[in-house]
MARVOLUM-553918 format. One record per residue: residue in one letter; y, x, z of N, C-alpha, C, O in turn. Coordinates in steps of 0.05 Angstrom, whole numbers, plus 5000, padded with zeros to 4 digits. Each point is the difference from the previous one (the first is absolute). Layout:
N
AYXZYXZYXZYXZ ...
! end
This chain:
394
X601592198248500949725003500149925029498150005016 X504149954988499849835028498049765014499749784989 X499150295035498349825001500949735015502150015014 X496949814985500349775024501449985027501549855012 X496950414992500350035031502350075006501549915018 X499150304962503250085011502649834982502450045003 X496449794978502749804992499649815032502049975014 X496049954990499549815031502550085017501949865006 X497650455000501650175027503049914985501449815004 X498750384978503049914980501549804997502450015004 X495949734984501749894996499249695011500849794991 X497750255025498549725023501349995025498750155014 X503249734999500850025028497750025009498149884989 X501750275033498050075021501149875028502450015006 X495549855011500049935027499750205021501149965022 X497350284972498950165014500350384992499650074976 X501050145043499450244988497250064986499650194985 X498249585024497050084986498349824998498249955015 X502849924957498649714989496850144992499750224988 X498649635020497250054991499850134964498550174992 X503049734995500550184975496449904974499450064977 X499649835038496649914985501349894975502149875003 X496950164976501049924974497649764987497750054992 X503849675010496449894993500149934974502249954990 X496350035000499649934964499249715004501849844998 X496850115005498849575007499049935035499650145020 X500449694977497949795026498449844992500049904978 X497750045046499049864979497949805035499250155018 X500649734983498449875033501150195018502450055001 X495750065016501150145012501350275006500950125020 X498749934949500950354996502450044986500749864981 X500650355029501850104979498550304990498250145010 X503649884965498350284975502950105004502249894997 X497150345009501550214991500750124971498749914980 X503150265018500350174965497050114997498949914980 X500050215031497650084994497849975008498350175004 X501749604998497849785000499049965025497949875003 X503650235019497449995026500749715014502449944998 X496349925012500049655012500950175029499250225008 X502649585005500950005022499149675021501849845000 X496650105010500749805020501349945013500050115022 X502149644972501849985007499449835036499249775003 X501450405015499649875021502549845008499249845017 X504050114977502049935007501149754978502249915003 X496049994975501249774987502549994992501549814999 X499150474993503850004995501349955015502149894997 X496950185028501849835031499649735001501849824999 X495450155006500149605001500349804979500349765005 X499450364964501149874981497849914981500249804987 X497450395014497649964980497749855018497850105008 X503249654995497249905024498549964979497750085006 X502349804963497649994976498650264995497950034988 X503550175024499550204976502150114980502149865000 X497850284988502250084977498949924974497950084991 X503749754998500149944974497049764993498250014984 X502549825036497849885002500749784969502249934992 X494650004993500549894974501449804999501749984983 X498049795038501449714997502650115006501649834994 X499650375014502250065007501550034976502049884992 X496350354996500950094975500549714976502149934988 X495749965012500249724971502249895018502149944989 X497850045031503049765009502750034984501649854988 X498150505023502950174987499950024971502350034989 X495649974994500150054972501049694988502349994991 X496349805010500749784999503849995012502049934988 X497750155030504249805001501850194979502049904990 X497150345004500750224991501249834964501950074987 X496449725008499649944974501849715001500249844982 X501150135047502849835001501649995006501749924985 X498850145039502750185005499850155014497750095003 X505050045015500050245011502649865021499849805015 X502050354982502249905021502749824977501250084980 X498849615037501049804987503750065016501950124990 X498049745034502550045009499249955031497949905009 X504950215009499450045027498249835015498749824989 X501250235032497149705021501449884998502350074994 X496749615012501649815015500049724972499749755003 X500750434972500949824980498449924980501249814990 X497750215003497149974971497649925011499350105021 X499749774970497549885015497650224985499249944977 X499850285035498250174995497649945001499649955024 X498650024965496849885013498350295006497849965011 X502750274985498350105014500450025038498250035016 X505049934991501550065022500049695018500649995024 X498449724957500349825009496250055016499550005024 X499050024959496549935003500550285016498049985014 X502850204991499650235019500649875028498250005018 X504649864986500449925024497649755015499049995022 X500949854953498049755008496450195012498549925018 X501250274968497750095018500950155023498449995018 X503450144987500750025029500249885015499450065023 X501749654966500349815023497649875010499549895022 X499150164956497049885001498150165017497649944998 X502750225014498950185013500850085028498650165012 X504249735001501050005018500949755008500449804986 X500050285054500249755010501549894985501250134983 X499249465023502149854992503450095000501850014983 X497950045042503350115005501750154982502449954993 X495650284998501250174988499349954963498050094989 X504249754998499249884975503050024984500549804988 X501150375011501750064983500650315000500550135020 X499349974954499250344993503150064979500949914978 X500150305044502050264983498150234994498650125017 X501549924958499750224989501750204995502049954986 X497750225022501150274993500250264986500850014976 X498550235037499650154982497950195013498250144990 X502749845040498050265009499949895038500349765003 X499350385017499149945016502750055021499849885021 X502650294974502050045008501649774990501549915017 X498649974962501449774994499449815013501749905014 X495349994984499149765023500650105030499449865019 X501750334982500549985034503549965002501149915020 X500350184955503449994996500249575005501049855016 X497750134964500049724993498749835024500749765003 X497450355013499349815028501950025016500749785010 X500650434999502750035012501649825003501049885020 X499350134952503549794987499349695009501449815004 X496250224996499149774993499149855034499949775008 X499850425001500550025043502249905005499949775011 X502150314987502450075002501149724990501249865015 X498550104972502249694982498649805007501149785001 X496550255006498549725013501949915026501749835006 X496450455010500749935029502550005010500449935023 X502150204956501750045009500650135025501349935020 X497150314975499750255025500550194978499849994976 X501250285052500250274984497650205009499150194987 X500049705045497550075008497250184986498249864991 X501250475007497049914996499050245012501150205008 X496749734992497450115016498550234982499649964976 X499750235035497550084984498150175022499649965024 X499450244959498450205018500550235000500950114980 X498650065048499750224999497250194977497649995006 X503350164970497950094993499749794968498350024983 X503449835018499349804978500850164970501850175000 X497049774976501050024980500649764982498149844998 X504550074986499949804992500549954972500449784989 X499650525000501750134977502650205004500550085023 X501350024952502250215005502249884993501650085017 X499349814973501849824991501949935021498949885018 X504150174986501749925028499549855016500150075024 X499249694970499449775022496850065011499449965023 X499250114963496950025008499850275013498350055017 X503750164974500450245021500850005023500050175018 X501049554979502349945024498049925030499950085023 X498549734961496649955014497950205015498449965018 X502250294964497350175000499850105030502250015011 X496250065002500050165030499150174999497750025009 X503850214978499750275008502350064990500849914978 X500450275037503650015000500150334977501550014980 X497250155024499350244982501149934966501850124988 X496149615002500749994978503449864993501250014979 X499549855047502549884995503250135011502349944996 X496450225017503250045014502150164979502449975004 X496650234967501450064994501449764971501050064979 X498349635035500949834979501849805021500649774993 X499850295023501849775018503150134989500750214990 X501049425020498449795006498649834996499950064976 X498749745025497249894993501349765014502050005013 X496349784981500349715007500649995032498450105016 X504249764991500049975033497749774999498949874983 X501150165052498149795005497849995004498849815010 X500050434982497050065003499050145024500850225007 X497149625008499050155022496750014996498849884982 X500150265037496950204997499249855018501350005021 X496449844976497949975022497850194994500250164981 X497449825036497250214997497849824991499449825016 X499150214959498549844984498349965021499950225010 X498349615007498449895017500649935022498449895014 X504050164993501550015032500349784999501849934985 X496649845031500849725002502849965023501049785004 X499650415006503250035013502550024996502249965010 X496750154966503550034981500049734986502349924993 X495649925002500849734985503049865011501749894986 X498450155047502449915009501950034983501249784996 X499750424992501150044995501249864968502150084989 X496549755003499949794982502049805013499849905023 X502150074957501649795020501649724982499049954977 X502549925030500949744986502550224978501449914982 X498450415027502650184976499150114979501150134983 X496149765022497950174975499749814980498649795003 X503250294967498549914981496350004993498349835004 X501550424987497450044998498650295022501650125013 X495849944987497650105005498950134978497949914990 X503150255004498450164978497650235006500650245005 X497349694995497350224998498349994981499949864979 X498450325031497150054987497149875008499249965023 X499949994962498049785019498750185003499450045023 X499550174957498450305020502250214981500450004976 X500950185045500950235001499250164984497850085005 X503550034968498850124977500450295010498250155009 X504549924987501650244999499850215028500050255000 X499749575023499350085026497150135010499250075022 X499549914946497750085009497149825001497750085002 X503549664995497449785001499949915032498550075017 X503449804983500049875024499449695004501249834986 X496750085037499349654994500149955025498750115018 X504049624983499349935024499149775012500749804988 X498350175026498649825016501149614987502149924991 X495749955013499549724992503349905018502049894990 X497550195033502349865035503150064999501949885008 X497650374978502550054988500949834983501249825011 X498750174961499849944974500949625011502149874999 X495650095007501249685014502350005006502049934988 X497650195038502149955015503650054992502049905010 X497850304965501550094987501549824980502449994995 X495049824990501049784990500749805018501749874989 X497950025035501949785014501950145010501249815010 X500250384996501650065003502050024980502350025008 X497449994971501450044973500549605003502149895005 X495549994990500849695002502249935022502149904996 X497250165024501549855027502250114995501849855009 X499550424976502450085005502249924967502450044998 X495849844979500849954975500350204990502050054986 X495950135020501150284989497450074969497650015003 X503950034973497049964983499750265002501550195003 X495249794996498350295004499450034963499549844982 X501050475018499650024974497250285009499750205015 X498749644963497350305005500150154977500749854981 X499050315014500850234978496150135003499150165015 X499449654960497650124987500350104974499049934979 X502650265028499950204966498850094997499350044976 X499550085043497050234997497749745014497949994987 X502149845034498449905005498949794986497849925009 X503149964970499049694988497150114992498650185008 X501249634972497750004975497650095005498850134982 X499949825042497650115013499850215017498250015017 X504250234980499450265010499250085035499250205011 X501649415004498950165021497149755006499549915022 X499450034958497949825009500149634994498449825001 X504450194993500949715003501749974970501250214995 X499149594986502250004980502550135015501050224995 X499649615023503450145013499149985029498549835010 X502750405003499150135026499949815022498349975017 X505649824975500549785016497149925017499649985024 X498549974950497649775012498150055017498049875006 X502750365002497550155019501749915033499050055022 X503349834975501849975028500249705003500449935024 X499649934963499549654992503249975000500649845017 X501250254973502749975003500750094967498750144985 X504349685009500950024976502750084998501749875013 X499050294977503050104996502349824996499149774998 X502950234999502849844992499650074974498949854983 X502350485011499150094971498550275008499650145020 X499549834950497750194993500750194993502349954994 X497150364999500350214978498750134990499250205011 X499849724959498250084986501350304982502350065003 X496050104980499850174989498050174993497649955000 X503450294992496750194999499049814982501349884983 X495450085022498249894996500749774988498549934983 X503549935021500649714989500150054966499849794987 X500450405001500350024969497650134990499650004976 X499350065034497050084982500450334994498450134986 X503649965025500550284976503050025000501050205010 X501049574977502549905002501549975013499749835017 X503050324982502249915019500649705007501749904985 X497749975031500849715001500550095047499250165017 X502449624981500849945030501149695006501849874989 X496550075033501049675005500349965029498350095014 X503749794996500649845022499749725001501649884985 X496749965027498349845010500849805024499150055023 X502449754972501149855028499249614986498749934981 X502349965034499649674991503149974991501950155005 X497549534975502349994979502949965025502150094992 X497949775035501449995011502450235000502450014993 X495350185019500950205016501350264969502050155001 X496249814976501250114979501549884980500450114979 X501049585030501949914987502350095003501749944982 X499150235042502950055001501150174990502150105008 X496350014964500750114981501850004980501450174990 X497949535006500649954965502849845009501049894980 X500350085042502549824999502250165033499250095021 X502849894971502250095023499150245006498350025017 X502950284968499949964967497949914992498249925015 X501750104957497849994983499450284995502150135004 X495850014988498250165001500850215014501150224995 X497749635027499850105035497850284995499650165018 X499449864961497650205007500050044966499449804987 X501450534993499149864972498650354993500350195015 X498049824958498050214998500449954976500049764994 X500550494983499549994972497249884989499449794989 X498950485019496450034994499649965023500150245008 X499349605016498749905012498349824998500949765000 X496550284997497649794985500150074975498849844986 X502050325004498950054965498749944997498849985022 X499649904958499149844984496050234996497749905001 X502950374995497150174990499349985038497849955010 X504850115007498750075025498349725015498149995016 X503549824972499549795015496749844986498949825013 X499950304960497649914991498450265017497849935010 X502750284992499150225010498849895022497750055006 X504249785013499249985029498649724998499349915021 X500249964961499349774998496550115004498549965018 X501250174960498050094990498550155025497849915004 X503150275011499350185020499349725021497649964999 X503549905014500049855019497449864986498250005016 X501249924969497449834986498050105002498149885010 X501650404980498150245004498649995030497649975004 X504850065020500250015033497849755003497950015012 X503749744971497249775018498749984986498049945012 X501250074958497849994984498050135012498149885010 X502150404992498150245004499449975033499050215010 X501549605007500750035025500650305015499750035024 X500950114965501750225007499950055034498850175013 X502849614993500449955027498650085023500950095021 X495949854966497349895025499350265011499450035024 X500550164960499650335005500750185017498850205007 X503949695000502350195005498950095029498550205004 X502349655010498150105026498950115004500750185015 X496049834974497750125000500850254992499250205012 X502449844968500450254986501750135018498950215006 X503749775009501050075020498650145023500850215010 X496649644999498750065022498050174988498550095017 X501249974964498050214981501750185001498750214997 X503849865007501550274984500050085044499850215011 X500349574998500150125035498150095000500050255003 X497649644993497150135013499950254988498950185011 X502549844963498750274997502750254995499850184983 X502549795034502350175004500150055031501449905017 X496550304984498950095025499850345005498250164998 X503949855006501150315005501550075023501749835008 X498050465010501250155023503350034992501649985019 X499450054951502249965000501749744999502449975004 X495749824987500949674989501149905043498549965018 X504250024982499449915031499749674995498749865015 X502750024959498249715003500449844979501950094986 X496949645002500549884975500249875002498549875015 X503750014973501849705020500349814969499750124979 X500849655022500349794977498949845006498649975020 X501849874955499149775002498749924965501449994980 X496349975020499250024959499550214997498950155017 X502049914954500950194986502850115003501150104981 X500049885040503450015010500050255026501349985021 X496950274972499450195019501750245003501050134981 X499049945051501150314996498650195016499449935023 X499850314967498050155011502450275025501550164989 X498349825033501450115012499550275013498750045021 X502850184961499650325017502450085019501749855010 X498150424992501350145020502450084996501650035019 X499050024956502050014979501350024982498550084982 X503949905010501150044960498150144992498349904986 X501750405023498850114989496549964987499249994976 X499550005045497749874996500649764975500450084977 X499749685030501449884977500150104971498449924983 X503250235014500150054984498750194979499950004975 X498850195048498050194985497249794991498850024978 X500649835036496849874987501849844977498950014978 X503449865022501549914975499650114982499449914978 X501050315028499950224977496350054982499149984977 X499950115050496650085000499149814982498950064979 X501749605030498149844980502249874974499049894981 X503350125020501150074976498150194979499849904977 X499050355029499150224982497249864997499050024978 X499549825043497649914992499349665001498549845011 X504050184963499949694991501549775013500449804987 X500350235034501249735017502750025005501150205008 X500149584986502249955007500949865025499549765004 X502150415016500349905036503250045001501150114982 X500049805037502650085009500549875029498449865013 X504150224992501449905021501549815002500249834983 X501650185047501349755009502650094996500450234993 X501849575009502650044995501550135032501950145007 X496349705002501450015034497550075023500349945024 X497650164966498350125011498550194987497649984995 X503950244998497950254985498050175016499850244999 X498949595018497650175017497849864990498050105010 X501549694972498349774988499250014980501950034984 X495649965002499349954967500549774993499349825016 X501950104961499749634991497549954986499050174985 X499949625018497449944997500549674994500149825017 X500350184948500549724999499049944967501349884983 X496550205015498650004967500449804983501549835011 X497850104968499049734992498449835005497750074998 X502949645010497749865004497650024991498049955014 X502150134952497050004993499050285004498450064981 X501850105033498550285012497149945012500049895022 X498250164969497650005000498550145020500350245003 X497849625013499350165021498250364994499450155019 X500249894961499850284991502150145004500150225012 X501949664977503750175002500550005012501950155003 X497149675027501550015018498850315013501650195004 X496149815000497850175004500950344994500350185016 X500149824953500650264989503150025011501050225005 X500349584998503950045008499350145034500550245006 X498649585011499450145022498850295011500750135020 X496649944950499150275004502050274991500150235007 X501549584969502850224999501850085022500850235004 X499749535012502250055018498550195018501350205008 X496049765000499150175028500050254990500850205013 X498049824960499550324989503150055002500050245007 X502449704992502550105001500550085025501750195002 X497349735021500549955027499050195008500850095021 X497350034966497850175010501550344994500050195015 X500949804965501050154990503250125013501450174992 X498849645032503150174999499450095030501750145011 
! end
């Protein structure tokens, strides 16, 4: 009988000549189970996605409950949904004033398609900005964004208009001008490796976006929901976005994606045309109690208060001749070697002894180091003594 693995190869588009191939049977907090039974620690949160944990219970009753009313009614925009209406109202309830009207989407490449459009028809600019090193999703327009030319050149052409500043360079801000719709970044640098920059920057970055009418869009797909110490990263800089970009983490488990601006600035949607911006399943109805539920969990359990301490627990004790340094911010870490290779062999090493680690998109000399919030200072403990025993070993 044919197994899994090779209907996967067969009949699964593949991204890669050599997908990790791990076959998991359940999840369950912070572990995934393999076919034969062995627990894996998941050090990478699905890429930023399990800040509860996997399969956390309120998550689960949220989803079993809508399950027993509906499912998918008809496109966004039109039916008054209450899991998608009370989803947005606690977002808003949790973020500055400004930012108080929520598109839902589908994933984290959509909220960056839809902040775009949504740049663009405000300011009536063709203008935009991004970073060198940025990831913003794969999707044409958000490829069009990305800064690293490797993954894009064999897809041009790509959106005119787009130019590269250097994420912290308070010199290229010049380059923000009255032709720039928007400013599209990362409030910390996921894909580049875990990059954070400075308070002086970050300011200064937002008056310049003001003085020039240029809206700054921050793209926390991997950063919201606690992961670097703060609900959303914004608040560690005292500055607030035009729009927001949520994902990952925003669904509990669930595909959901939202873009985040004020009703002003996201009215010029619905008129000259009319549906300036439209999504079948964007905000579904299971994803959107999913994320309801997860976000409740975040401030119930204060989730939040930890993060830090636990961050500066995984530094103190990732203290190795090959580690040259451990950079982040939270639980939002990257452990930095000499190279791919390296990389990839301790990937491998604590792969075999339980842990789950990986790399960067645009920095494969790096471990990602971005767990679940509720990782326990024991786990953190035994995750760390894995990685060094891997280190030791090559």
């Amino acid at each position: 009988m044919i197994s899994h693995k090779e209907l996967f190869l067969r009949n699964n588009a593949q991204t890669s000549t050599s997908p990790n191939m791990l076959e998991v049977d359940h999840a369950e907090g912070m572990y995934l189970y393999g076919k034969d039974g062995k627990s894996y620690m998941d050090l990478v949160s699905g890429f930023a996605v399990s800040n509860i944990g996997h399969r956390n219970p309120r998550v689960l009753d949220a989803i079993r409950a809508q399950l027993d009313k509906y499912l998918h009614l008809t496109v966004y925009g039109e039916f008054v949904q209450s899991p998608m209406v009370l989803f947005a109202e606690k977002l808003i309830s949790v973020l500055p004033s400004e930012l108080n009207n929520v598109y839902f989407v589908n994933s984290g490449t959509e909220a960056t398609e839809g902040a775009l459009k949504l740049a663009k028809r405000f300011t009536g600019r063709s203008g935009i900005i991004s970073c060198h090193h940025a990831y913003h999703g794969s999707t044409h327009g958000a490829l069009s964004v990305m800064g690293n030319e490797y993954y894009k050149q064999k897809y041009r052409p790509l959106l005119p208009d787009v130019r590269f500043i250097t994420f912290g360079k308070e010199e290229d801000l010049e380059l923000i001008t009255t032709a720039v719709a928007c400013v599209i970044m990362e409030t910390v640098q996921g894909e580049a490796g875990i990059r954070v920059a400075s308070e002086s920057y970050m300011q200064k970055l937002r008056e310049r976006c003001t003085a020039t009418g240029t809206l700054l869009i921050l793209d926390e797909i991997q950063a919201a929901f606690g992961r670097t110490g703060k609900l959303f990263a914004f608040e560690h800089y005292g500055i607030v976005p035009d729009i927001l970009l949520l994902a990952k983490a925003l669904g509990g488990g669930m595909p959901i994606g939202a873009f985040i601006a004020n009703r002003e600035v996201m009215g010029v949607l619905k008129e000259n045309p009319i549906l300036g911006h439209i999504t079948t399943f964007g905000g579904h109805p299971v994803s959107s109690v999913a994320g309801l539920a997860s976000l409740e969990v975040i401030l119930d359990e204060n989730l939040v208060e930890g993060v830090t301490a636990k961050g500066e627990l995984f530094k103190s004790l990732l203290v190795h001749p090959l580690i040259r340094e451990v950079r982040g911010k939270g639980l939002m870490m990257s452990i930095q070697l000499d190279s791919f290779e390296q990389v990839e062999k301790v990937s491998r090493l604590c792969a075999a002894d339980g842990l789950i680690i990986d790399w960067f998109l645009h920095c494969e000399t790096a471990l990602r180091v971005a767990p679940p919030l509720i990782i326990t200072e024991e786990e953190i403990r035994k995750a760390c003594s894995i990685i060094l025993k891997a280190l030791n070993a090559l």
